[in-house]
PDB file of N, CA, C and O in Angstrom:
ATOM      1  N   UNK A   1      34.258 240.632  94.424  1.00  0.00           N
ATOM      2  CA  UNK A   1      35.236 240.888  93.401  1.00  0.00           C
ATOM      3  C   UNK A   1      34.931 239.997  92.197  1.00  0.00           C
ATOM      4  O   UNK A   1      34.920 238.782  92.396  1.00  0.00           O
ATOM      5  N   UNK A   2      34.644 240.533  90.787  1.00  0.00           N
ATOM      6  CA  UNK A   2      34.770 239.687  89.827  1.00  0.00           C
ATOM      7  C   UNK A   2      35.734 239.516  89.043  1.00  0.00           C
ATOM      8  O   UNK A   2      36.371 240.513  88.705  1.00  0.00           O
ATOM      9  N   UNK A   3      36.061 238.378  88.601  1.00  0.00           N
ATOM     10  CA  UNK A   3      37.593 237.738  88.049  1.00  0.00           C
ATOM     11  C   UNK A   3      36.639 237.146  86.968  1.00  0.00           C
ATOM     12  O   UNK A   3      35.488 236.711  86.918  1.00  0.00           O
ATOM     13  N   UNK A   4      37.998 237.405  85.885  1.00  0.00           N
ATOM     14  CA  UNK A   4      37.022 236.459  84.244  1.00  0.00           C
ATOM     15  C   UNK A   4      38.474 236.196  84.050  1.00  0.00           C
ATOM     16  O   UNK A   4      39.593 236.668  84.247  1.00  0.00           O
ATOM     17  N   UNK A   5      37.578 234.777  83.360  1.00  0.00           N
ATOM     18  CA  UNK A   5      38.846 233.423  83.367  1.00  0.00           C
ATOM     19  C   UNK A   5      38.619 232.962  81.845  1.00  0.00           C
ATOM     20  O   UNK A   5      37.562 232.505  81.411  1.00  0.00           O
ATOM     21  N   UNK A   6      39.650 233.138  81.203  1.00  0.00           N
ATOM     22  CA  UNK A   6      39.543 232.521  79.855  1.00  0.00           C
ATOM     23  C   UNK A   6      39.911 231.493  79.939  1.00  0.00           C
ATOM     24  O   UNK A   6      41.051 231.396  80.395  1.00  0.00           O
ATOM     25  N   UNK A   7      39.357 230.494  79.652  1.00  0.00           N
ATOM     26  CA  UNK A   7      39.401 228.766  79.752  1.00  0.00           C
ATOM     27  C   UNK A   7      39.548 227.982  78.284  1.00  0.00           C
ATOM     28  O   UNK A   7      38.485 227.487  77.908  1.00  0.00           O
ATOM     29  N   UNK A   8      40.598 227.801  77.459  1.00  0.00           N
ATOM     30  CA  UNK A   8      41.049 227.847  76.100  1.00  0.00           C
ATOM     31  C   UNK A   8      41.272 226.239  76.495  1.00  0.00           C
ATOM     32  O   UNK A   8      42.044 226.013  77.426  1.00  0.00           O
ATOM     33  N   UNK A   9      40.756 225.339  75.959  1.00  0.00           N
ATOM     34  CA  UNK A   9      40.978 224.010  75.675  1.00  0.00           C
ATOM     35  C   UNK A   9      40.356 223.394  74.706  1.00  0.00           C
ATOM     36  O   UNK A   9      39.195 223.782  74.573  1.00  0.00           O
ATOM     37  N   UNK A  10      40.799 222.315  73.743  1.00  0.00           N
ATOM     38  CA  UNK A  10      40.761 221.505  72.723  1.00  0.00           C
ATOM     39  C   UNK A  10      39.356 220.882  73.028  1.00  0.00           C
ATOM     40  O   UNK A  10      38.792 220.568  71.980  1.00  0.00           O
ATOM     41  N   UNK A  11      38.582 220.595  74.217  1.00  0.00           N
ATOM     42  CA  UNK A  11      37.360 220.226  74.637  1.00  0.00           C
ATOM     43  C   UNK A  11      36.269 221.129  74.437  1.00  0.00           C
ATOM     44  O   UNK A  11      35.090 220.896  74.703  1.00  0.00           O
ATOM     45  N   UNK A  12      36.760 222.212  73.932  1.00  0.00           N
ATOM     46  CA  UNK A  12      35.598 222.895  73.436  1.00  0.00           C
ATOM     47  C   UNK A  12      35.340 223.580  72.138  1.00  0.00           C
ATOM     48  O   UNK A  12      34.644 224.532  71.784  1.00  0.00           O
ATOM     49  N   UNK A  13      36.460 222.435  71.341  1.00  0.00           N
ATOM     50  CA  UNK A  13      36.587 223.310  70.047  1.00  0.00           C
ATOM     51  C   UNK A  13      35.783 221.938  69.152  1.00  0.00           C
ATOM     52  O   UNK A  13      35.798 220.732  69.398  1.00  0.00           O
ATOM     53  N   UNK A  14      35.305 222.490  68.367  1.00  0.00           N
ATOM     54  CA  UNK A  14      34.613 221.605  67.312  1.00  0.00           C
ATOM     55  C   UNK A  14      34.935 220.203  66.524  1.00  0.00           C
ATOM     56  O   UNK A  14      34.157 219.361  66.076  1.00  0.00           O
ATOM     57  N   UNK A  15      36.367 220.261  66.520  1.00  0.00           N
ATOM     58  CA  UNK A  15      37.113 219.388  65.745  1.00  0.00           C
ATOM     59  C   UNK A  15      37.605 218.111  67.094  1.00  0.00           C
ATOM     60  O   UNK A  15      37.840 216.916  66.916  1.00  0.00           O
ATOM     61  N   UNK A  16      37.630 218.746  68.157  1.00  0.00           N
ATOM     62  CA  UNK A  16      37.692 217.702  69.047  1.00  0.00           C
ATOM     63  C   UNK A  16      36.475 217.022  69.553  1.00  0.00           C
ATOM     64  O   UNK A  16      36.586 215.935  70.120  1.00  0.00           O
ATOM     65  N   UNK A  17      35.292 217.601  69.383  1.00  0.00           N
ATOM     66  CA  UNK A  17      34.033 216.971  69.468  1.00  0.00           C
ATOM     67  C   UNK A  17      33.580 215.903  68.359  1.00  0.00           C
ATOM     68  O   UNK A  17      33.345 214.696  68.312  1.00  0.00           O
ATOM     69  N   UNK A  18      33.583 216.694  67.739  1.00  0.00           N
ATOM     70  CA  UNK A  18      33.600 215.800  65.872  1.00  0.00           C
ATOM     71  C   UNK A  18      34.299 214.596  66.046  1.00  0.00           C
ATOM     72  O   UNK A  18      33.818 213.563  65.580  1.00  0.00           O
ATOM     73  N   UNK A  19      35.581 214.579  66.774  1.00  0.00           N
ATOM     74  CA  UNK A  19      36.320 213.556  65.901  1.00  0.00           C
ATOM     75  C   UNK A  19      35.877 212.078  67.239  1.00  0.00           C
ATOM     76  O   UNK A  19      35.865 210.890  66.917  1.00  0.00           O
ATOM     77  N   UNK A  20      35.608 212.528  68.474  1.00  0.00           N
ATOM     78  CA  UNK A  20      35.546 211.344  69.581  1.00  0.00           C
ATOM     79  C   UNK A  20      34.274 211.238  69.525  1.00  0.00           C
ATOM     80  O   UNK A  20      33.348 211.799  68.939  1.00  0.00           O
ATOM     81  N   UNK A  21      34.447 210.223  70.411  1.00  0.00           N
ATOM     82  CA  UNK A  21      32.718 209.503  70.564  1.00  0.00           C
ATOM     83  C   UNK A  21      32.283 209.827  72.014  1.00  0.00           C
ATOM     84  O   UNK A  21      33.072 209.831  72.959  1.00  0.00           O
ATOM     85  N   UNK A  22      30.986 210.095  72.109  1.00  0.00           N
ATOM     86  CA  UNK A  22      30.476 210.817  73.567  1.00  0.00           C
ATOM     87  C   UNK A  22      31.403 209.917  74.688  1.00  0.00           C
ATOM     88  O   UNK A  22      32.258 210.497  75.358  1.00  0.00           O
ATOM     89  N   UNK A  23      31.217 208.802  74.799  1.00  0.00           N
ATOM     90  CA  UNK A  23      32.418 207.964  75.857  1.00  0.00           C
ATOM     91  C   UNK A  23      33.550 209.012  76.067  1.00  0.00           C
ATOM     92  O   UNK A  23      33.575 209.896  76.923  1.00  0.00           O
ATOM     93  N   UNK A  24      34.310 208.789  75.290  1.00  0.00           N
ATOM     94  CA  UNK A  24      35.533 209.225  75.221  1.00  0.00           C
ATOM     95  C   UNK A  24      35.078 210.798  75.945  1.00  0.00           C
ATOM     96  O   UNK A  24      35.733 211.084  76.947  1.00  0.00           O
ATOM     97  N   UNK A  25      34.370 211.476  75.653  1.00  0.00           N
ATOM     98  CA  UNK A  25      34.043 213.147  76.227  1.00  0.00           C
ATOM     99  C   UNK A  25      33.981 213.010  77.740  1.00  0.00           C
ATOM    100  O   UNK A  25      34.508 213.887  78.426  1.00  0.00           O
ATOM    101  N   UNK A  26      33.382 211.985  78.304  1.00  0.00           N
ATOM    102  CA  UNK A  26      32.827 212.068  79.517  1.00  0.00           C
ATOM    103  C   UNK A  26      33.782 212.685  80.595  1.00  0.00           C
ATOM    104  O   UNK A  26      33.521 213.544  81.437  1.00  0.00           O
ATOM    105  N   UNK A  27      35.035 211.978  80.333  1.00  0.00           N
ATOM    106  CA  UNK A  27      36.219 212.583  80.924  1.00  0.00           C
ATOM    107  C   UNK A  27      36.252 214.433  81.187  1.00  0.00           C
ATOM    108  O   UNK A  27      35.927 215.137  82.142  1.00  0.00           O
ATOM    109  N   UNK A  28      36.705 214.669  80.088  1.00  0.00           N
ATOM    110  CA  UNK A  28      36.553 215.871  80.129  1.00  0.00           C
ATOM    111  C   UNK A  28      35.611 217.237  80.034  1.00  0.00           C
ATOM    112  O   UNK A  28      35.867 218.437  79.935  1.00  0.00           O
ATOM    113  N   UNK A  29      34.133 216.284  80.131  1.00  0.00           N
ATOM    114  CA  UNK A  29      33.455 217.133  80.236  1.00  0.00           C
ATOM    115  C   UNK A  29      33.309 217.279  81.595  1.00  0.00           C
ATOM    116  O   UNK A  29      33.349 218.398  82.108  1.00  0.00           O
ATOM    117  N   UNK A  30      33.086 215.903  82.475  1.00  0.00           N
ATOM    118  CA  UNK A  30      33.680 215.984  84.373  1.00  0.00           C
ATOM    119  C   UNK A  30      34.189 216.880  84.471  1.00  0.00           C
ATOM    120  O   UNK A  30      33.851 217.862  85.133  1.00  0.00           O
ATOM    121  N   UNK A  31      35.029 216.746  83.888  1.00  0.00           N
ATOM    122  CA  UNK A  31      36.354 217.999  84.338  1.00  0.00           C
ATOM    123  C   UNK A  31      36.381 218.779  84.622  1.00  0.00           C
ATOM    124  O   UNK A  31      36.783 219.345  85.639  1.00  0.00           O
ATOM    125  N   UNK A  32      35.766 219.130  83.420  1.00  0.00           N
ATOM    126  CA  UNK A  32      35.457 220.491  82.981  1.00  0.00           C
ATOM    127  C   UNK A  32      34.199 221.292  84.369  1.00  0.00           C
ATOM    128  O   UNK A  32      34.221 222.258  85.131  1.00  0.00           O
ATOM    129  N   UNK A  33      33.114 219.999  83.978  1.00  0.00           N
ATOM    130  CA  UNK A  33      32.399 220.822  85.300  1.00  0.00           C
ATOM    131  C   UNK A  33      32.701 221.198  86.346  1.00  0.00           C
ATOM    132  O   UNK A  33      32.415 222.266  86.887  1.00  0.00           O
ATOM    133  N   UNK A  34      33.660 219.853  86.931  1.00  0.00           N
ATOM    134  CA  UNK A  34      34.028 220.066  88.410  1.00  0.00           C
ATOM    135  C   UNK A  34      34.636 221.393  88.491  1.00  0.00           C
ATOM    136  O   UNK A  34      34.149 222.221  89.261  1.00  0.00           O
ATOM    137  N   UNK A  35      35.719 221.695  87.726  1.00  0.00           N
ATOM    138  CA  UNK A  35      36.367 223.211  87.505  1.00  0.00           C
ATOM    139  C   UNK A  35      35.391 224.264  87.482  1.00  0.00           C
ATOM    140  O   UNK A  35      35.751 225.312  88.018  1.00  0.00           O
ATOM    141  N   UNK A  36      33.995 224.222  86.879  1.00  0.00           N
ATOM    142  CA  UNK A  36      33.199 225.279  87.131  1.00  0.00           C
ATOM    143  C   UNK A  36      32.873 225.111  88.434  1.00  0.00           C
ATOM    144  O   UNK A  36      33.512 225.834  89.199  1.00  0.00           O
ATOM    145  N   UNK A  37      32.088 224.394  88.923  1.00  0.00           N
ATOM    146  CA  UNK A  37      31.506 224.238  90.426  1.00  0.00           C
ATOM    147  C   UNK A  37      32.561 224.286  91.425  1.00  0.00           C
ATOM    148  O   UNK A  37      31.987 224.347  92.512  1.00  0.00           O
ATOM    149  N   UNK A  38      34.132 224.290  91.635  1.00  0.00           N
ATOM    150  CA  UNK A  38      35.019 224.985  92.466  1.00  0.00           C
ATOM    151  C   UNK A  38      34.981 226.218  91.916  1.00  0.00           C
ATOM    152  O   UNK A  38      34.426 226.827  92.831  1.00  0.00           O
ATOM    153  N   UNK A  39      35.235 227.248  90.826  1.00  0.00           N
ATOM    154  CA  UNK A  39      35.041 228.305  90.509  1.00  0.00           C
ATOM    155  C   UNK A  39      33.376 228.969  91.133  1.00  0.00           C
ATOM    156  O   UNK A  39      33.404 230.129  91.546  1.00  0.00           O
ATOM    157  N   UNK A  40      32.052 228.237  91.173  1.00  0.00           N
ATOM    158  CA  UNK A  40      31.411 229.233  91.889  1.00  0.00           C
ATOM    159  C   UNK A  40      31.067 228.531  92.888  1.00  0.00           C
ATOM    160  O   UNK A  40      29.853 228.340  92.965  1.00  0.00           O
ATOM    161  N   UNK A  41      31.762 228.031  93.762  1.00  0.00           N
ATOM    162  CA  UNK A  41      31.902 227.842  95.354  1.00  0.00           C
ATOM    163  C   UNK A  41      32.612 228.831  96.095  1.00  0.00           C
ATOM    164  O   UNK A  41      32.393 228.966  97.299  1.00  0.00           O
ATOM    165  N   UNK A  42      33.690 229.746  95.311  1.00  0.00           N
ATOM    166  CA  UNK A  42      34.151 230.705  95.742  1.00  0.00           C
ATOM    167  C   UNK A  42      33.555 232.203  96.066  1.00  0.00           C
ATOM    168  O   UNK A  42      34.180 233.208  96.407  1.00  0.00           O
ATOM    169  N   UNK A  43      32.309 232.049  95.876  1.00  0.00           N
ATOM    170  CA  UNK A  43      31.250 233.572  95.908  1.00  0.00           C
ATOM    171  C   UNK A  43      31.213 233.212  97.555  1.00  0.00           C
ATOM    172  O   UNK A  43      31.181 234.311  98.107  1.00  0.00           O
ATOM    173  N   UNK A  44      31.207 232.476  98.269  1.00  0.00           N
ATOM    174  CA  UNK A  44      31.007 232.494  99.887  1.00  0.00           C
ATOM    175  C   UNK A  44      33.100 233.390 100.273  1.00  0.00           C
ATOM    176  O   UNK A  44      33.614 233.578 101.376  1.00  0.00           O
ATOM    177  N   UNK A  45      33.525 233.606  99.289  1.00  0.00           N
ATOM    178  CA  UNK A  45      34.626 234.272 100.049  1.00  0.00           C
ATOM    179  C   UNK A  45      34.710 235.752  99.500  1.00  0.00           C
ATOM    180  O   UNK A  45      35.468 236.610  99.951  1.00  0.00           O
ATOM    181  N   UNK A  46      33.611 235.964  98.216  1.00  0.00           N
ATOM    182  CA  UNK A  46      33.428 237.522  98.295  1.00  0.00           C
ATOM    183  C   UNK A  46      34.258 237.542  96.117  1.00  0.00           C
ATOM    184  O   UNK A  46      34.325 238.546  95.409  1.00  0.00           O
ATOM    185  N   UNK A  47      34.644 236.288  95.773  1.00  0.00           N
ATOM    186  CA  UNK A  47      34.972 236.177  94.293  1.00  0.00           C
ATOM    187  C   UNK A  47      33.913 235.448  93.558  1.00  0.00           C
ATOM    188  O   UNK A  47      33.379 234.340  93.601  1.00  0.00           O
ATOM    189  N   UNK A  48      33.837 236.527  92.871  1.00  0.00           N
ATOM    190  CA  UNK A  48      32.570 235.895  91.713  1.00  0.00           C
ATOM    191  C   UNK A  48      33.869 235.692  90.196  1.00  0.00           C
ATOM    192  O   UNK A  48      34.658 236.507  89.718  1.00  0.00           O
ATOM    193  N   UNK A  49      33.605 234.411  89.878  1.00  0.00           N
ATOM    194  CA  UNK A  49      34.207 234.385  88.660  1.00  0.00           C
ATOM    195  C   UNK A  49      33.335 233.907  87.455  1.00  0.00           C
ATOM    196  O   UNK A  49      32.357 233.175  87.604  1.00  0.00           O
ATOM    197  N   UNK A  50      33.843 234.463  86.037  1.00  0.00           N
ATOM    198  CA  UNK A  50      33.243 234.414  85.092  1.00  0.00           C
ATOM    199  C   UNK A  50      33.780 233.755  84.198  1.00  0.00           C
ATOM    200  O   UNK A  50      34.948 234.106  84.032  1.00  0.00           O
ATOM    201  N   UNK A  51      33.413 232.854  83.462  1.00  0.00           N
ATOM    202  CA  UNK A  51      34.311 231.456  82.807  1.00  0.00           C
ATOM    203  C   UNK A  51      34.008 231.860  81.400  1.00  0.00           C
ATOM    204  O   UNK A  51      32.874 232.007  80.942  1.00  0.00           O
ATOM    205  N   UNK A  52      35.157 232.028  80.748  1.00  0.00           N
ATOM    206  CA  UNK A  52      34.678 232.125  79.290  1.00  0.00           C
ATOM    207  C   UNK A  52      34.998 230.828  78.892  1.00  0.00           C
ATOM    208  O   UNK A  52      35.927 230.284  79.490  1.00  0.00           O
ATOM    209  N   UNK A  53      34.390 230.183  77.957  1.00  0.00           N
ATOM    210  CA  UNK A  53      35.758 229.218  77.099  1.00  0.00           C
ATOM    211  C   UNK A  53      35.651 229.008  76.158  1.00  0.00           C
ATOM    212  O   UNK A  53      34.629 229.370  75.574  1.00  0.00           O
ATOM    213  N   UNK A  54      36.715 228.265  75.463  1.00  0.00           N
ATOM    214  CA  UNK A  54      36.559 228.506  73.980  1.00  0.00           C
ATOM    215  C   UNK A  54      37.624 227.602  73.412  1.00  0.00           C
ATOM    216  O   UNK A  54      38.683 227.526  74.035  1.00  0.00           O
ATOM    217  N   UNK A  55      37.434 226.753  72.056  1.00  0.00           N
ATOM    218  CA  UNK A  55      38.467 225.842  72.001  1.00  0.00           C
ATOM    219  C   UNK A  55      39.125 226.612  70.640  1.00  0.00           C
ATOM    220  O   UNK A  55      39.496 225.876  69.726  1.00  0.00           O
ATOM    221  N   UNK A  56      39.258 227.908  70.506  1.00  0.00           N
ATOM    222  CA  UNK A  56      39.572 228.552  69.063  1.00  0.00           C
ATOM    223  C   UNK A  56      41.186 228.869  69.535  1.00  0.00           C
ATOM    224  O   UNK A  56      41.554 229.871  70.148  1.00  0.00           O
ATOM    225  N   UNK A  57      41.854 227.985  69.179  1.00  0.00           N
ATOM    226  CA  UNK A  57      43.129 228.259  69.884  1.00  0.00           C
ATOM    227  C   UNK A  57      44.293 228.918  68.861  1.00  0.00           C
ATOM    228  O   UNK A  57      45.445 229.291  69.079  1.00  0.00           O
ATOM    229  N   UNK A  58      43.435 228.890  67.600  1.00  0.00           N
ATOM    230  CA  UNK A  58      44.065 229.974  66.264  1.00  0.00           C
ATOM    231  C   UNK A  58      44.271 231.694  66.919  1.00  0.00           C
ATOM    232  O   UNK A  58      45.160 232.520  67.126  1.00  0.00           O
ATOM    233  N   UNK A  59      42.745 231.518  67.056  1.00  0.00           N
ATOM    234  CA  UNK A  59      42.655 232.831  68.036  1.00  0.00           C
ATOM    235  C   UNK A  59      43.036 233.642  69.082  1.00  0.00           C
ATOM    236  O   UNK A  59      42.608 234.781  69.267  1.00  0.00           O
ATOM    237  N   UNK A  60      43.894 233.020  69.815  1.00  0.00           N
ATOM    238  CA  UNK A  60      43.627 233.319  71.060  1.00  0.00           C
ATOM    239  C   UNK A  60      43.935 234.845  71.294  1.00  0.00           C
ATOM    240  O   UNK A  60      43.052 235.569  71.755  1.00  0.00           O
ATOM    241  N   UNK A  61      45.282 235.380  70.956  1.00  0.00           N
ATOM    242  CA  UNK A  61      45.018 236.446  70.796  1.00  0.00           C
ATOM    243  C   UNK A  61      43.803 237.427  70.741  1.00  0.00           C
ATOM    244  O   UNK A  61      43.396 238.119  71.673  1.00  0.00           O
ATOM    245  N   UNK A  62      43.270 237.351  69.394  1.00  0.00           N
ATOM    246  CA  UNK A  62      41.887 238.602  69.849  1.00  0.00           C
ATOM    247  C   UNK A  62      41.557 237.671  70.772  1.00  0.00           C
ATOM    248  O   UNK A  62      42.313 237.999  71.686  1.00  0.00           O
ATOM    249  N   UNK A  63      40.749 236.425  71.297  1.00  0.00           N
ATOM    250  CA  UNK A  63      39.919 236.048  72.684  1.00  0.00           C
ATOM    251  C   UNK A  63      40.834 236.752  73.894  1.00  0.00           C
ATOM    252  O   UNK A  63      40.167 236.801  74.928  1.00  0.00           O
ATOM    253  N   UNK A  64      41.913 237.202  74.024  1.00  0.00           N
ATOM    254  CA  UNK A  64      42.722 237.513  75.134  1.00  0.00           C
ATOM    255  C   UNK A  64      42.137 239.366  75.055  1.00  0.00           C
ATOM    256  O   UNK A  64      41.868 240.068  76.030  1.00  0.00           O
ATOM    257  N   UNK A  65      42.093 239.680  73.909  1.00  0.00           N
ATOM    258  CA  UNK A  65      42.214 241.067  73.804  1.00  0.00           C
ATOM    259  C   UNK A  65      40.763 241.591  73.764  1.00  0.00           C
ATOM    260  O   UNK A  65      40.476 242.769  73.972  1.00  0.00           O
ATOM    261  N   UNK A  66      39.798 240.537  73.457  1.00  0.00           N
ATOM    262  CA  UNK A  66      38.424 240.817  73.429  1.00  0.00           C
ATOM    263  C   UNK A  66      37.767 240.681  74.601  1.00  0.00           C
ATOM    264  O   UNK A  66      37.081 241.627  74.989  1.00  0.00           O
ATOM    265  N   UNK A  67      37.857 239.469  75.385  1.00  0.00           N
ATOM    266  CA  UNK A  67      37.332 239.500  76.487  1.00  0.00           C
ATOM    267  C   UNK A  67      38.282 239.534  78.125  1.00  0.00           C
ATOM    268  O   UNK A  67      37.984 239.001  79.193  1.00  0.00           O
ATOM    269  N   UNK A  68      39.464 240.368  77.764  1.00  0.00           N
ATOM    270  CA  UNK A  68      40.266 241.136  78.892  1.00  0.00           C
ATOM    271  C   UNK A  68      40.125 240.244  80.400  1.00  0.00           C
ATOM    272  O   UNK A  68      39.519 240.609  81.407  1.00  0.00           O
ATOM    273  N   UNK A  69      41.032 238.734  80.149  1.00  0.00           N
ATOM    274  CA  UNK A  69      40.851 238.123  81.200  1.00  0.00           C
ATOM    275  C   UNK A  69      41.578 238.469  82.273  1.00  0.00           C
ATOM    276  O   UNK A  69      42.646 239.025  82.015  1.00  0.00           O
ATOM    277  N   UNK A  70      41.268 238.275  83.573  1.00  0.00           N
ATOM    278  CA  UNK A  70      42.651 238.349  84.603  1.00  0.00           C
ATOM    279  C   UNK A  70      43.353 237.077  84.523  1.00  0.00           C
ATOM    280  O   UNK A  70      44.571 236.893  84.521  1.00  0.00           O
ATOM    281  N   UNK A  71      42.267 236.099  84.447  1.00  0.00           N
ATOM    282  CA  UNK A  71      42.933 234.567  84.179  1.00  0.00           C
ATOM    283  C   UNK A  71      43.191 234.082  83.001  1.00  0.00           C
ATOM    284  O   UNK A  71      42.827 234.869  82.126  1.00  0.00           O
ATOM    285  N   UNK A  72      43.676 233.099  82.582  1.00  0.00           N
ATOM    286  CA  UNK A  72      44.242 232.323  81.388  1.00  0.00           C
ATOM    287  C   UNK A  72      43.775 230.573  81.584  1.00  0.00           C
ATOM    288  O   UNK A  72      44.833 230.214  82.101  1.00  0.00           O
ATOM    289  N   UNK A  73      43.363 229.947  81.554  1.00  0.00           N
ATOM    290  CA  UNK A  73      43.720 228.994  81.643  1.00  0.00           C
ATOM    291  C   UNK A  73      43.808 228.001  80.610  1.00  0.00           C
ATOM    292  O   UNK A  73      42.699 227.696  80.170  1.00  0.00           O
ATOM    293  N   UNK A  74      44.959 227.287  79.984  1.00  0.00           N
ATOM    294  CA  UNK A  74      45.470 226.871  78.990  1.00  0.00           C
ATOM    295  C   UNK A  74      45.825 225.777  78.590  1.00  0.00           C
ATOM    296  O   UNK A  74      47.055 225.748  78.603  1.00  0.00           O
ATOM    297  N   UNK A  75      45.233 224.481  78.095  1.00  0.00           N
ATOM    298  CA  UNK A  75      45.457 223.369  78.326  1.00  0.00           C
ATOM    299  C   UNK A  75      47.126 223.249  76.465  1.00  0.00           C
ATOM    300  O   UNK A  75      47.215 223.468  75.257  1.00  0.00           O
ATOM    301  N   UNK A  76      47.850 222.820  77.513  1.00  0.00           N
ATOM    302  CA  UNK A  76      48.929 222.968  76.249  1.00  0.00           C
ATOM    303  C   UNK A  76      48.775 222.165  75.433  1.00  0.00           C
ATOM    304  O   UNK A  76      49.007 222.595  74.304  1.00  0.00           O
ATOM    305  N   UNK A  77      48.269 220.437  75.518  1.00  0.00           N
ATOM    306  CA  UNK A  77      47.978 219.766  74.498  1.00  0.00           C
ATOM    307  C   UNK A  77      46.852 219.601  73.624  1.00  0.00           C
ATOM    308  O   UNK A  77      45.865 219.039  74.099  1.00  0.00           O
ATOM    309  N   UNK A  78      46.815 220.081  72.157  1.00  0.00           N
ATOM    310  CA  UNK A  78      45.957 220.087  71.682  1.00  0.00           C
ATOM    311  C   UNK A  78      45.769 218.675  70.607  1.00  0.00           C
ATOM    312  O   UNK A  78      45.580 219.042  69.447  1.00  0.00           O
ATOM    313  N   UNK A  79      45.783 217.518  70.740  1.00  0.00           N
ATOM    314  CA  UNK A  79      45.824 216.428  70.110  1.00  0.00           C
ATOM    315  C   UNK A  79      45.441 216.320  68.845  1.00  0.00           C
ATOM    316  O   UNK A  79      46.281 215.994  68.006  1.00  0.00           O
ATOM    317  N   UNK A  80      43.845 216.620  68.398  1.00  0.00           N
ATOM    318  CA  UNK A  80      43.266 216.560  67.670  1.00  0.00           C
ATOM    319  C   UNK A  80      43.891 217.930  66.285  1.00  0.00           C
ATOM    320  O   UNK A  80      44.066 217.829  65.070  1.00  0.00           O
ATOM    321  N   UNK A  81      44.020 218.824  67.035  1.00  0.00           N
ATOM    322  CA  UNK A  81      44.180 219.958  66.450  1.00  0.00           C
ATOM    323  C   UNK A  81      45.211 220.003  65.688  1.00  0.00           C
ATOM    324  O   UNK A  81      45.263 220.501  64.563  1.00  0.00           O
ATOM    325  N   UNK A  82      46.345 219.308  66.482  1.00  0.00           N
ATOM    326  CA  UNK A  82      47.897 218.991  65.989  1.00  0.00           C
ATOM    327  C   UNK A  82      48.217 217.727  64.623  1.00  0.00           C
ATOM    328  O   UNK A  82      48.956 217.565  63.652  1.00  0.00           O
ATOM    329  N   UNK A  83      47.145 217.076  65.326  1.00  0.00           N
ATOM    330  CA  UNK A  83      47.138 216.209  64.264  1.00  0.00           C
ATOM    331  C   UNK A  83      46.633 216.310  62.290  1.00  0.00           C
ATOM    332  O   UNK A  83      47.130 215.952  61.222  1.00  0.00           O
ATOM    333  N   UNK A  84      45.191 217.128  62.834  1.00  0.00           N
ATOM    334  CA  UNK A  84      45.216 217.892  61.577  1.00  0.00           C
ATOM    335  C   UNK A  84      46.278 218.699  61.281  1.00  0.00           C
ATOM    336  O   UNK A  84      46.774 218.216  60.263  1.00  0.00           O
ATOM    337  N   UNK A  85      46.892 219.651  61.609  1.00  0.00           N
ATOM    338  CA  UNK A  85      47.339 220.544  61.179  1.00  0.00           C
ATOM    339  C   UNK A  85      48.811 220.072  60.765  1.00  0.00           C
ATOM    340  O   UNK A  85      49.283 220.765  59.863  1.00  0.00           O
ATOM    341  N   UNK A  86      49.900 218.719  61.372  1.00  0.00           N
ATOM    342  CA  UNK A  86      51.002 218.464  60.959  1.00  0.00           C
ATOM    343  C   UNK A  86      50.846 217.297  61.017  1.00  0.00           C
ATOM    344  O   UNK A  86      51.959 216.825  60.788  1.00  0.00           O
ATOM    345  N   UNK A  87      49.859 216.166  61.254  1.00  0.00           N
ATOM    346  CA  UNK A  87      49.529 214.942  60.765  1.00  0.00           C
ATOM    347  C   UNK A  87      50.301 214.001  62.272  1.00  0.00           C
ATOM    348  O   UNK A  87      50.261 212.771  62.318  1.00  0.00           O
TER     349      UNK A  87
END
C-alpha cells in the first residue's frame, strides 16, 4: 500500500536555514531523519510511504491540492517565519 505524507515544517523552508547556524540544525535535521527511517521500516508490513516536504507554509493549500496527501504532517510552530512576518 502506498501512503504520501506531506511533511510541512519551518526546517525546510529557506528562511529557517538562512537564519541558524549548522549547530543549531543538527537537532532537527536528526529528527527529521529518524522520522524518515521509521517511515521506511514500515515496507516489511506491506506500507510504502512517500515523504514530501516542504517548508512553504504560505502555500500549503496548493501543496495539499497538488500533491493529494493521505497524511499531513504539521509542525504548528513556525518561529522564524513568525518573527519576520509580525516581528
Amino acid at each position: 500500500m502506498k501512503i504520501k505524507v506531506l511533511f510541512l515544517d519551518d526546517i525546510f523552508s529557506d528562511l529557517f536555514r538562512q537564519t541558524l547556524d549548522q549547530e543549531q540544525l543538527v537537532f532537527d535535521d536528526t529528527w527529521s531523519a529518524s522520522l524518515e527511517r521509521e517511515f521506511s521500516r514500515t515496507r516489511d508490513i506491506g506500507a510504502d510511504f512517500e515523504i514530501v516536504k516542504s517548508g512553504d507554509i504560505e502555500n500549503w493549500q496548493q501543496l495539499i491540492e497538488k500533491e493529494r496527501p493521505d497524511i499531513v504532517l504539521l509542525d504548528l510552530y513556525w518561529h522564524e517565519h513568525a518573527r519576520k512576518k509580525v516581528g
